[in-house]
CHARMM internal coordinates of N, CA and C (Angstrom, degrees):
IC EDIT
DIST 1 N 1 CA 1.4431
DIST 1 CA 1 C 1.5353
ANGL 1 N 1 CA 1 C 108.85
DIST 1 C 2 N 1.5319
ANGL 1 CA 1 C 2 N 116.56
DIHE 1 N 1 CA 1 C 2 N 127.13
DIST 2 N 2 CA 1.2356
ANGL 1 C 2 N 2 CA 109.88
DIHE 1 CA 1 C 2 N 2 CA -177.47
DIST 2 CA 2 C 1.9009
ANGL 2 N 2 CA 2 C 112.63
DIHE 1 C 2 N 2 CA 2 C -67.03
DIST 2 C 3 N 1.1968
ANGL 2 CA 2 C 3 N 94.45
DIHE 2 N 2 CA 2 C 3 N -172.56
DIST 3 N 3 CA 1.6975
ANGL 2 C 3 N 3 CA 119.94
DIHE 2 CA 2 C 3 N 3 CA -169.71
DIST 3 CA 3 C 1.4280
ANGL 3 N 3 CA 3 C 91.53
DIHE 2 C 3 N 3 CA 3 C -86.94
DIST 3 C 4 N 1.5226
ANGL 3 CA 3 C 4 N 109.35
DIHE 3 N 3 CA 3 C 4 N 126.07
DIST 4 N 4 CA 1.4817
ANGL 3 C 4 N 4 CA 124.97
DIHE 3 CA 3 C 4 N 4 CA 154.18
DIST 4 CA 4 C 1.3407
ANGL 4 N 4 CA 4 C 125.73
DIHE 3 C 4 N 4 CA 4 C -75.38
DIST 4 C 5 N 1.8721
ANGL 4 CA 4 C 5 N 113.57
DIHE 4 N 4 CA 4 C 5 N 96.86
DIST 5 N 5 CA 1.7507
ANGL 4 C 5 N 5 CA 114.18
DIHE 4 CA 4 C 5 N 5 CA -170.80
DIST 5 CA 5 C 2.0946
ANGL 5 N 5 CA 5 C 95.41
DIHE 4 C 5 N 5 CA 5 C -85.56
DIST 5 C 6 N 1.3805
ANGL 5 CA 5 C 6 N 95.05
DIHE 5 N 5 CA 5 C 6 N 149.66
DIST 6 N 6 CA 1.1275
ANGL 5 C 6 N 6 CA 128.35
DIHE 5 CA 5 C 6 N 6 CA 157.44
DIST 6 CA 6 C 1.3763
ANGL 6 N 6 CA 6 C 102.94
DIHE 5 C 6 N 6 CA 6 C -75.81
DIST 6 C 7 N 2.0865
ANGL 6 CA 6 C 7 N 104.43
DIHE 6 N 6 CA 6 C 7 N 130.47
DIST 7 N 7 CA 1.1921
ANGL 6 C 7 N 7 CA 136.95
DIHE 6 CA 6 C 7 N 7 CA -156.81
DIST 7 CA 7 C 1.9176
ANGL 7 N 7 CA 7 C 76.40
DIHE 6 C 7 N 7 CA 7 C -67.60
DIST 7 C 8 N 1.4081
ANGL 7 CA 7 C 8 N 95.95
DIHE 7 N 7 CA 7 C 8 N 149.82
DIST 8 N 8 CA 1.8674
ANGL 7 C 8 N 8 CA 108.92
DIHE 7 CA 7 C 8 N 8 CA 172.40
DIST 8 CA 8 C 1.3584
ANGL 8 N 8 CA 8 C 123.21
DIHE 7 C 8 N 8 CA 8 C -81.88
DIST 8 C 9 N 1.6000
ANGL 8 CA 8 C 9 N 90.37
DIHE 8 N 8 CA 8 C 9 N -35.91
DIST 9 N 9 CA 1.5405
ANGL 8 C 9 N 9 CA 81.32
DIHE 8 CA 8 C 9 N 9 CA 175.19
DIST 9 CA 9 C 1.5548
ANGL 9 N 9 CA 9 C 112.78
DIHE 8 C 9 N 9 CA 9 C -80.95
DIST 9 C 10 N 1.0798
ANGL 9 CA 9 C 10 N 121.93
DIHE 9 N 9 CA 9 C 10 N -28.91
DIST 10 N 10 CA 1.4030
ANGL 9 C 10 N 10 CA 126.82
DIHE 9 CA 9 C 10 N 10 CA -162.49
DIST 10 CA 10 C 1.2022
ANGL 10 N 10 CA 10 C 100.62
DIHE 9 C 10 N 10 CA 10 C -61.12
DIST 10 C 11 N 1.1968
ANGL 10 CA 10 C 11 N 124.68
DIHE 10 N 10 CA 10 C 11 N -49.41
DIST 11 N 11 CA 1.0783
ANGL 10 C 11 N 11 CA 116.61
DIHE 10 CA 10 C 11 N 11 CA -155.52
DIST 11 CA 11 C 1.9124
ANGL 11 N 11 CA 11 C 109.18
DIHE 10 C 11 N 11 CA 11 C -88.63
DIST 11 C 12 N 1.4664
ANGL 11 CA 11 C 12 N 105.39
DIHE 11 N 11 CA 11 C 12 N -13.66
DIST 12 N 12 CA 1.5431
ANGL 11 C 12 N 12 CA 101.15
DIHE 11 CA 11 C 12 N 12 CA 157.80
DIST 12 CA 12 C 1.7252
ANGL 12 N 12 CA 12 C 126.22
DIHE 11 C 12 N 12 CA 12 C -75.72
DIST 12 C 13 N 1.5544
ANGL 12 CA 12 C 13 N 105.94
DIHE 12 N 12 CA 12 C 13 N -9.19
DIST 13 N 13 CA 1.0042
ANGL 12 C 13 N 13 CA 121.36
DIHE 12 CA 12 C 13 N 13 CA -165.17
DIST 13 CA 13 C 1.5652
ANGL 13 N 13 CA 13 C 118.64
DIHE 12 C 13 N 13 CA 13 C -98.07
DIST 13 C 14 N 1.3339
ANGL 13 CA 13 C 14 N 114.06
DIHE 13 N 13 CA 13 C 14 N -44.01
DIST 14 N 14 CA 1.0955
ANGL 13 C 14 N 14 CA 134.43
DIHE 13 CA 13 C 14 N 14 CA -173.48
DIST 14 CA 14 C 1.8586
ANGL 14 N 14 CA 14 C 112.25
DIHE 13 C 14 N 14 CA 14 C -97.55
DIST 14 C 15 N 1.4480
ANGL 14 CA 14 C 15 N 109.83
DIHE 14 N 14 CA 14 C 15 N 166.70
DIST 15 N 15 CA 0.8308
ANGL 14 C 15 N 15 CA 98.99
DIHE 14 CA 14 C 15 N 15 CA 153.20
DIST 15 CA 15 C 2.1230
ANGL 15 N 15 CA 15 C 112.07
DIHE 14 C 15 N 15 CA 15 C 174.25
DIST 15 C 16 N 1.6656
ANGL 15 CA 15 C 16 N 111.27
DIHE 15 N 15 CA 15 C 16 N 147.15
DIST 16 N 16 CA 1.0958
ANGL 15 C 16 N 16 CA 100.13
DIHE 15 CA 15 C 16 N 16 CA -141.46
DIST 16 CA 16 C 1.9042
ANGL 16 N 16 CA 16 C 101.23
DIHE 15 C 16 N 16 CA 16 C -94.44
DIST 16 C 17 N 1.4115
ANGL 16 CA 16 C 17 N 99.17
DIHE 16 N 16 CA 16 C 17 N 138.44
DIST 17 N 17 CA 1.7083
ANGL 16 C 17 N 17 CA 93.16
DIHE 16 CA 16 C 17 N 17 CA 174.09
DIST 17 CA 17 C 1.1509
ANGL 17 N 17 CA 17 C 129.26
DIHE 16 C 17 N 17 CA 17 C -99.97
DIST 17 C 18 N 0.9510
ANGL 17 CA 17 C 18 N 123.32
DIHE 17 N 17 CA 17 C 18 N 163.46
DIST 18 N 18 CA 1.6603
ANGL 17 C 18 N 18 CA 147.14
DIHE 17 CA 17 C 18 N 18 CA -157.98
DIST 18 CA 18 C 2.1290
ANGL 18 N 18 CA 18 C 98.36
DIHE 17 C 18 N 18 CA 18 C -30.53
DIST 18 C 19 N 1.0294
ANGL 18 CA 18 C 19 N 106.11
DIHE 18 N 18 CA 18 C 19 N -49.99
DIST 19 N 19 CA 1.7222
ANGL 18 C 19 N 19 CA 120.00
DIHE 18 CA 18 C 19 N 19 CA -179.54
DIST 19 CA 19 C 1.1873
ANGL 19 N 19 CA 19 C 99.40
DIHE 18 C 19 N 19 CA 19 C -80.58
DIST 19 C 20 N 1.4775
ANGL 19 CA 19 C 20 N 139.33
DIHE 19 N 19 CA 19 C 20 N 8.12
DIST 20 N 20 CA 1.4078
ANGL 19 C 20 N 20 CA 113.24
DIHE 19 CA 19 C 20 N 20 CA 170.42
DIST 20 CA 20 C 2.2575
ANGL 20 N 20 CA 20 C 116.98
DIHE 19 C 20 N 20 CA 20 C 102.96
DIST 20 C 21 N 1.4173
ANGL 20 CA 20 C 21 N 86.56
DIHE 20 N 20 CA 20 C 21 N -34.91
DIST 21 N 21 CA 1.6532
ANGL 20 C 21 N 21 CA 99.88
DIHE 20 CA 20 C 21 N 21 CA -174.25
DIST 21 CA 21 C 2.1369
ANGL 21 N 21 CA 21 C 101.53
DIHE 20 C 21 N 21 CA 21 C -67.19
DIST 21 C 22 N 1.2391
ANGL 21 CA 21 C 22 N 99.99
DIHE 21 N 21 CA 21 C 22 N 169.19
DIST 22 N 22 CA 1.1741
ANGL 21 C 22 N 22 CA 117.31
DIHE 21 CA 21 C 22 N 22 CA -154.99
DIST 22 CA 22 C 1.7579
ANGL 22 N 22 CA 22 C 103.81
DIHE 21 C 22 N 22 CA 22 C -103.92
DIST 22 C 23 N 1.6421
ANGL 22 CA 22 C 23 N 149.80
DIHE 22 N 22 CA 22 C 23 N 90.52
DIST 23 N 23 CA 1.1537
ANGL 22 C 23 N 23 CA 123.99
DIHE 22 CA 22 C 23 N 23 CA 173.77
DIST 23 CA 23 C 1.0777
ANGL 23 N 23 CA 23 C 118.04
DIHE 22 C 23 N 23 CA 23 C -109.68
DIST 23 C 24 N 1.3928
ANGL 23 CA 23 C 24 N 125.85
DIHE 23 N 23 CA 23 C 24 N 156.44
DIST 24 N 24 CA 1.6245
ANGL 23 C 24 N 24 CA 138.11
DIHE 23 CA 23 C 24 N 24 CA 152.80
DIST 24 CA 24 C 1.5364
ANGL 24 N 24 CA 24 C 129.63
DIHE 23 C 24 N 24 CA 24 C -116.81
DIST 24 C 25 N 1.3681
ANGL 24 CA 24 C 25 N 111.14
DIHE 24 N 24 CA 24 C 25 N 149.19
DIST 25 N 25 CA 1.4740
ANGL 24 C 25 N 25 CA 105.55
DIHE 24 CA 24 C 25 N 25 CA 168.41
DIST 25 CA 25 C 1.6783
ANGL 25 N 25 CA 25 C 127.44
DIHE 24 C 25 N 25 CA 25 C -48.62
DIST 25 C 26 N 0.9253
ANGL 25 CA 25 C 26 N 125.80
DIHE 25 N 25 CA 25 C 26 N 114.56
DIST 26 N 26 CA 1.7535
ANGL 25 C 26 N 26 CA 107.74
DIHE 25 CA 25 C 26 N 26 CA 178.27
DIST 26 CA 26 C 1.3333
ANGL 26 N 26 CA 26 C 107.23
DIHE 25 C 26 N 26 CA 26 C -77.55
DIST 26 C 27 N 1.5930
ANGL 26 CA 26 C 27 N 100.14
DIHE 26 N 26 CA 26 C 27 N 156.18
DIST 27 N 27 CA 1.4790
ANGL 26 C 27 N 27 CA 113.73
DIHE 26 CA 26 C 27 N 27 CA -169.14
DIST 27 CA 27 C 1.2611
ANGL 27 N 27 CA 27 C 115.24
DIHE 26 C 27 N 27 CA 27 C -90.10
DIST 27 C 28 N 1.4883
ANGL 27 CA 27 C 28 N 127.25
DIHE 27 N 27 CA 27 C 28 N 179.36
DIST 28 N 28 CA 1.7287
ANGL 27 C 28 N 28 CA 129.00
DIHE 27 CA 27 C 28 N 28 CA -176.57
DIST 28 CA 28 C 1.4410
ANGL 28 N 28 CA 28 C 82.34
DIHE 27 C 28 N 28 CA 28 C 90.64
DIST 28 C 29 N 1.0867
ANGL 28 CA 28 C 29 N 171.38
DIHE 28 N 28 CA 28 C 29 N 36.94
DIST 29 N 29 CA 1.4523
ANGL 28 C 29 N 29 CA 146.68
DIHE 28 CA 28 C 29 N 29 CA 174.17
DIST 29 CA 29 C 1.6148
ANGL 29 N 29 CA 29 C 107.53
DIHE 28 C 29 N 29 CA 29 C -127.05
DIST 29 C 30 N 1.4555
ANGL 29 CA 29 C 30 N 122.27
DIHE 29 N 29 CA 29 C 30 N 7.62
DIST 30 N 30 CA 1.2867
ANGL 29 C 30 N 30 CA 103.50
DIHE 29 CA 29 C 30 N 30 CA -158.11
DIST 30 CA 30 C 1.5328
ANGL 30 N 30 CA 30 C 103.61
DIHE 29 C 30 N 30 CA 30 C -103.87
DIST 30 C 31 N 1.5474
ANGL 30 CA 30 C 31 N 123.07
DIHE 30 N 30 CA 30 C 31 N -23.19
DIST 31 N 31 CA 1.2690
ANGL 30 C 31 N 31 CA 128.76
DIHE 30 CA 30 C 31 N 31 CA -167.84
DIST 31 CA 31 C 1.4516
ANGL 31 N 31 CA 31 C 108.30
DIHE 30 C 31 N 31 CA 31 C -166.27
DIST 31 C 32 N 1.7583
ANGL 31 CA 31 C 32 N 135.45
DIHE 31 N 31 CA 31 C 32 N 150.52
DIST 32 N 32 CA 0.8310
ANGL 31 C 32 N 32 CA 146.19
DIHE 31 CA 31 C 32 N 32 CA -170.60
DIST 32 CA 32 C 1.3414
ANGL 32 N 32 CA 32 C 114.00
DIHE 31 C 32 N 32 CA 32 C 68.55
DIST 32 C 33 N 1.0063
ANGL 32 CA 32 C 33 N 115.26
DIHE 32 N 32 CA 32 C 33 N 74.81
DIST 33 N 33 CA 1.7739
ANGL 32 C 33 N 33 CA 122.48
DIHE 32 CA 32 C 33 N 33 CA -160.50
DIST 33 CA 33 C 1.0837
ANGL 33 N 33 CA 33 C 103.60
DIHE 32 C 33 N 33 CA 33 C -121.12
DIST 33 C 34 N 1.6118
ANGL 33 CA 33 C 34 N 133.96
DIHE 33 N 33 CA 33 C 34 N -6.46
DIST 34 N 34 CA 1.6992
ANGL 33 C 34 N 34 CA 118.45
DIHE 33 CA 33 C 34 N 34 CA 179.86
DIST 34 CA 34 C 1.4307
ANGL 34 N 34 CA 34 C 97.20
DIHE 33 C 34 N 34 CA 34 C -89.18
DIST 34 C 35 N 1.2313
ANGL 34 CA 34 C 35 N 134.84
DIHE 34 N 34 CA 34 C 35 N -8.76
DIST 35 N 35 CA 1.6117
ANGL 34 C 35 N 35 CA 115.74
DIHE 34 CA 34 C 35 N 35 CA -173.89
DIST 35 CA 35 C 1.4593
ANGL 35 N 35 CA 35 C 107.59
DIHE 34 C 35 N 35 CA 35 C -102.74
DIST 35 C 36 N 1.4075
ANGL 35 CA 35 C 36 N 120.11
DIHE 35 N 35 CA 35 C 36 N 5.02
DIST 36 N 36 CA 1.2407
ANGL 35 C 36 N 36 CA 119.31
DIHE 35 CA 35 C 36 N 36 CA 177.75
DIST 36 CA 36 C 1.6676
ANGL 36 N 36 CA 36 C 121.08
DIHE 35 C 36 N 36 CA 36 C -99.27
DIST 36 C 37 N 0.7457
ANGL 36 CA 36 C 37 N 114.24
DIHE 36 N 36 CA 36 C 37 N 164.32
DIST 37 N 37 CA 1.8300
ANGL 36 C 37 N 37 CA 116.11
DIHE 36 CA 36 C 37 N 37 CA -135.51
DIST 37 CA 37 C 2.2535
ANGL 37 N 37 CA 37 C 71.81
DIHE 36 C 37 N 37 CA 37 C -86.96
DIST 37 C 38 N 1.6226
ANGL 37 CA 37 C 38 N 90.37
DIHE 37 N 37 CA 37 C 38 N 165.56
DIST 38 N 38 CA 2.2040
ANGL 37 C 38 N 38 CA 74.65
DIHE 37 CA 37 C 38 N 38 CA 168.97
DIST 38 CA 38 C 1.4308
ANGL 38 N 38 CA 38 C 106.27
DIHE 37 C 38 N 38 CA 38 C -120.58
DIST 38 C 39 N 1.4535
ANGL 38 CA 38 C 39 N 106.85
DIHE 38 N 38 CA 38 C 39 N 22.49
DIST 39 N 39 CA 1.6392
ANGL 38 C 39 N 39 CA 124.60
DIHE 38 CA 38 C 39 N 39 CA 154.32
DIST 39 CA 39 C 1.5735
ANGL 39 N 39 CA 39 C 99.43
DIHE 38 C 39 N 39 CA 39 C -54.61
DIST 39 C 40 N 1.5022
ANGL 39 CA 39 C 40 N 80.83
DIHE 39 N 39 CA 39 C 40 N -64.79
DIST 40 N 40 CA 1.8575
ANGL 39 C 40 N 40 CA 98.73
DIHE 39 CA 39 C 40 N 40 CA -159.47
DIST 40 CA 40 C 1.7928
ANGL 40 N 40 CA 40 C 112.07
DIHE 39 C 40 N 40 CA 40 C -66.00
DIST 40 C 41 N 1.6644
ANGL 40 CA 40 C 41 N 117.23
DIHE 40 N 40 CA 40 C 41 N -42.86
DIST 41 N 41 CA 1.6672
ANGL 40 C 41 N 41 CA 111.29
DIHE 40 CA 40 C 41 N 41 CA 163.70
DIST 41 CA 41 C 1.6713
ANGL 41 N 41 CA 41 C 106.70
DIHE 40 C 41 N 41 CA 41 C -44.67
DIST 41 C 42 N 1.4784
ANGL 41 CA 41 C 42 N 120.75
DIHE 41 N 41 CA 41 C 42 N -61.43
DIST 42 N 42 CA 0.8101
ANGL 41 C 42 N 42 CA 108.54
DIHE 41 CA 41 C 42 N 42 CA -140.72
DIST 42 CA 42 C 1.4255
ANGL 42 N 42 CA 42 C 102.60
DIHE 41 C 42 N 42 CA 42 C -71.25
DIST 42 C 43 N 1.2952
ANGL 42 CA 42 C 43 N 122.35
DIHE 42 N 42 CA 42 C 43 N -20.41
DIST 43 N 43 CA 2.1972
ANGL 42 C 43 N 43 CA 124.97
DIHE 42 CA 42 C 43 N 43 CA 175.64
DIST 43 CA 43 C 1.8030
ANGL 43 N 43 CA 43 C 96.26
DIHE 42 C 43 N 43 CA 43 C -51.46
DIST 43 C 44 N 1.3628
ANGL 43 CA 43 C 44 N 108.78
DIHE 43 N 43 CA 43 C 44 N -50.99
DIST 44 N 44 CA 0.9705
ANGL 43 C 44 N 44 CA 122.50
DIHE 43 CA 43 C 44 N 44 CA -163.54
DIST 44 CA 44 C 2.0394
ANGL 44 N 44 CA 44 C 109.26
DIHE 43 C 44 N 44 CA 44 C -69.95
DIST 44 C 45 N 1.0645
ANGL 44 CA 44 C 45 N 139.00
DIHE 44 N 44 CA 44 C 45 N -8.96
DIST 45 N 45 CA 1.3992
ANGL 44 C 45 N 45 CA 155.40
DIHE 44 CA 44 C 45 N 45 CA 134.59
DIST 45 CA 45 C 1.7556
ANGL 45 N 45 CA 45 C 113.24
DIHE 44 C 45 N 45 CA 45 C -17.53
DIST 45 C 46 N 1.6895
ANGL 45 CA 45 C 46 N 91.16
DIHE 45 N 45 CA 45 C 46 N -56.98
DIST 46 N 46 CA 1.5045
ANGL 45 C 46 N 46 CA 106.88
DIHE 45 CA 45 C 46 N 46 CA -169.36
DIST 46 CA 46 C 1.5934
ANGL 46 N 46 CA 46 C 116.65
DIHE 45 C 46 N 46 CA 46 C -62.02
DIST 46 C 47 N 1.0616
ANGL 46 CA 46 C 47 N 136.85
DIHE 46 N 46 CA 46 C 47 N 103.53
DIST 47 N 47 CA 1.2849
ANGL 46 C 47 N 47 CA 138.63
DIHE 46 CA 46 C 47 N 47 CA 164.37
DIST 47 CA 47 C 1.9059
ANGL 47 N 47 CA 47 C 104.27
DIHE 46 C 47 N 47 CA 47 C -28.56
DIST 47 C 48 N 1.5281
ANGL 47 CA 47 C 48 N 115.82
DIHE 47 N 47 CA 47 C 48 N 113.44
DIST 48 N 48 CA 1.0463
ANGL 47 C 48 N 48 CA 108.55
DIHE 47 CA 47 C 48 N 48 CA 156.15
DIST 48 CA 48 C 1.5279
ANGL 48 N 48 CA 48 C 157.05
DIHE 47 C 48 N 48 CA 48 C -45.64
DIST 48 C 49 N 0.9130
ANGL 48 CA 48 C 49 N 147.63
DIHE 48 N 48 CA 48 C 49 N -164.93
DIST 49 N 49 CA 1.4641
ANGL 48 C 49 N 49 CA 139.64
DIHE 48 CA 48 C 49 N 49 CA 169.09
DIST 49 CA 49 C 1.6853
ANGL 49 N 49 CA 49 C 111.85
DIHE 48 C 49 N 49 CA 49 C -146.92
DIST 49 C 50 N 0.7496
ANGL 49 CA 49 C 50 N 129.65
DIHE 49 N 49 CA 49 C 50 N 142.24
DIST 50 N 50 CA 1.6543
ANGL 49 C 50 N 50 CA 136.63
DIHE 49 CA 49 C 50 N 50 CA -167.74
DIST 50 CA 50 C 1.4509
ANGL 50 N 50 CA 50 C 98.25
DIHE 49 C 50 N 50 CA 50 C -99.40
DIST 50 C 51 N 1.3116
ANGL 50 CA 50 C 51 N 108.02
DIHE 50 N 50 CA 50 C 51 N 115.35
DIST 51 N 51 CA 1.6495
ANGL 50 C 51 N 51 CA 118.68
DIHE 50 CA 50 C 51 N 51 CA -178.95
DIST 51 CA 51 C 1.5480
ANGL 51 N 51 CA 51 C 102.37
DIHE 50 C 51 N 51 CA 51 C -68.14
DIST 51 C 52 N 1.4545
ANGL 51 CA 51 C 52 N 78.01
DIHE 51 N 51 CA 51 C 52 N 155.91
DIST 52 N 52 CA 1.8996
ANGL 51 C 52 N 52 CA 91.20
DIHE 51 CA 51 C 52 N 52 CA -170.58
DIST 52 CA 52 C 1.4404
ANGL 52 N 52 CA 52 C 106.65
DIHE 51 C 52 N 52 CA 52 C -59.53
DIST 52 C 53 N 1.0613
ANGL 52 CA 52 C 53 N 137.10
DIHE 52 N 52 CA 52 C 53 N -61.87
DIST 53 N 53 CA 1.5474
ANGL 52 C 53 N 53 CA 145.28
DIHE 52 CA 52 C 53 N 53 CA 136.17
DIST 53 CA 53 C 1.6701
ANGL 53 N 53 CA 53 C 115.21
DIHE 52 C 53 N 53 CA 53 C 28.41
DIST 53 C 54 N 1.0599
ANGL 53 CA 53 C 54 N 88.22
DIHE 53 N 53 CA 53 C 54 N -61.76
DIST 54 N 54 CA 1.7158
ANGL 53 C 54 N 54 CA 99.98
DIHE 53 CA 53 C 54 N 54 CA -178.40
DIST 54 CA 54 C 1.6523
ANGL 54 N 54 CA 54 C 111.18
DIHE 53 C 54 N 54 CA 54 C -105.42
DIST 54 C 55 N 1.5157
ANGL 54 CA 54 C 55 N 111.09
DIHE 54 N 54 CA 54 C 55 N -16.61
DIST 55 N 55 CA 1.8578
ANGL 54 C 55 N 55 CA 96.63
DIHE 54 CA 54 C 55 N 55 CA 167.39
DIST 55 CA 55 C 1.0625
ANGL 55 N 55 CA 55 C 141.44
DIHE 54 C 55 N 55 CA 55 C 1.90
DIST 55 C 56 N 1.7001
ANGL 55 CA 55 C 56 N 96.90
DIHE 55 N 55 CA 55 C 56 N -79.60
DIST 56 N 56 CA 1.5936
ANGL 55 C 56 N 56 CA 118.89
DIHE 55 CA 55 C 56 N 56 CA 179.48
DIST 56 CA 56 C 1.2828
ANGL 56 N 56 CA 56 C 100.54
DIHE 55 C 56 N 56 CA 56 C -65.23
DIST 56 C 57 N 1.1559
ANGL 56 CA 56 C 57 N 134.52
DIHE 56 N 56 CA 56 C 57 N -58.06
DIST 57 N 57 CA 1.8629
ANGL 56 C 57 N 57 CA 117.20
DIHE 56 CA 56 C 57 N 57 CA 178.16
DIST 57 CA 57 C 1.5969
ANGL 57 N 57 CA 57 C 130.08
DIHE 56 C 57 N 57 CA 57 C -38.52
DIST 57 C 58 N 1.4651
ANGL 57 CA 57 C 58 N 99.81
DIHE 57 N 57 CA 57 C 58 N -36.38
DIST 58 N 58 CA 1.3105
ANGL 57 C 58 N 58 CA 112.51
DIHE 57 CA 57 C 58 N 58 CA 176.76
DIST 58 CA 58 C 1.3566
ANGL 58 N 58 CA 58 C 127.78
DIHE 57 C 58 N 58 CA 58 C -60.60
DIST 58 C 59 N 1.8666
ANGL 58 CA 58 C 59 N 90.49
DIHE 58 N 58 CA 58 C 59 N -65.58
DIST 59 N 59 CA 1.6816
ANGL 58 C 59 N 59 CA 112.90
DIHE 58 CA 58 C 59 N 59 CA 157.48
DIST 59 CA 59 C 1.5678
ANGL 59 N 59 CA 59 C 106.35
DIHE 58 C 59 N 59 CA 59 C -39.83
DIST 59 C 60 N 0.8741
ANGL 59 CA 59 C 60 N 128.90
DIHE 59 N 59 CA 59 C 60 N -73.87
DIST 60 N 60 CA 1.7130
ANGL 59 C 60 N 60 CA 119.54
DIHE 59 CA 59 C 60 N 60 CA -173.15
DIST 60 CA 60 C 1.6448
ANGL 60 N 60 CA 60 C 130.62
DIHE 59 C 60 N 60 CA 60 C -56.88
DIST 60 C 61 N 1.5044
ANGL 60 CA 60 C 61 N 91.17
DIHE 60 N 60 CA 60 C 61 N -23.27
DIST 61 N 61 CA 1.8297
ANGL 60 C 61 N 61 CA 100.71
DIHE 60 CA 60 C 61 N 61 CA 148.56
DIST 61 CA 61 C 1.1079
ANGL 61 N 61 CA 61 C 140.41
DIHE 60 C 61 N 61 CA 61 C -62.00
DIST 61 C 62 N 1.2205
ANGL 61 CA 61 C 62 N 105.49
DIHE 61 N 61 CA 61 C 62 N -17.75
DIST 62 N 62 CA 1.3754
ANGL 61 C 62 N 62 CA 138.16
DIHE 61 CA 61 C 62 N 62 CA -163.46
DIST 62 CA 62 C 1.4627
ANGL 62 N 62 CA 62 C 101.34
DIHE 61 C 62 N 62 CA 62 C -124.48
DIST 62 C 63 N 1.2398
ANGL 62 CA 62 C 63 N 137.80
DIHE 62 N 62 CA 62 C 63 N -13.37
DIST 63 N 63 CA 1.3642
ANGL 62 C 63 N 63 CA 125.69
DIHE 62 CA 62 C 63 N 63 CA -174.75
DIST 63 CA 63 C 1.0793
ANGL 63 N 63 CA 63 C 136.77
DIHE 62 C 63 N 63 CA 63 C 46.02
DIST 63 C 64 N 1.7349
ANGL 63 CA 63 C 64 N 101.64
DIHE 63 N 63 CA 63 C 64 N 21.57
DIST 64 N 64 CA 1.5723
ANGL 63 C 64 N 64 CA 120.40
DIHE 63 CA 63 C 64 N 64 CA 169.42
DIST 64 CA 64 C 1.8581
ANGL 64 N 64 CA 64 C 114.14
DIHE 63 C 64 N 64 CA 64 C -52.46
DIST 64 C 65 N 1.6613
ANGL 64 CA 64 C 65 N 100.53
DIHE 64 N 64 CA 64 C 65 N -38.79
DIST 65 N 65 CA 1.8694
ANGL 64 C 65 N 65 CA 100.86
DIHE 64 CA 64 C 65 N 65 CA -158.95
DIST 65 CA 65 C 1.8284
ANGL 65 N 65 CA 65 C 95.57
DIHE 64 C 65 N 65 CA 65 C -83.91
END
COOR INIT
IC SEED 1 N 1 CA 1 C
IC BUILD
């Protein structure tokens, strides 16, 4: 039986913290930044969190389960 690879992007994308929870960079942040409000950059600063919702999808991208 072949070798089970971990999804590529996921795993450039994601990544797991110290408690177990799931984060990513949020997007909008990479370019075109003077027309955006710096309310809105700065929400966007915060490392996201992967809703419970999608967990198990993640985890299995990742070949955590």
């Amino acid at each position: 039986m072949p070798k089970v690879k971990t999804h590529s992007r996921a795993k450039k994308t994601f990544k797991v913290t110290g408690t177990g929870k799931i984060s990513f960079r949020k997007p909008y942040r990479g370019h075109l930044l003077t027309k955006k409000a710096q309310s809105r950059k700065r929400a966007l600063r915060v490392e996201g969190q992967v809703h419970h919702a999608n967990l198990d999808f993640v985890k299995r991208l990742l070949r955590l389960k």
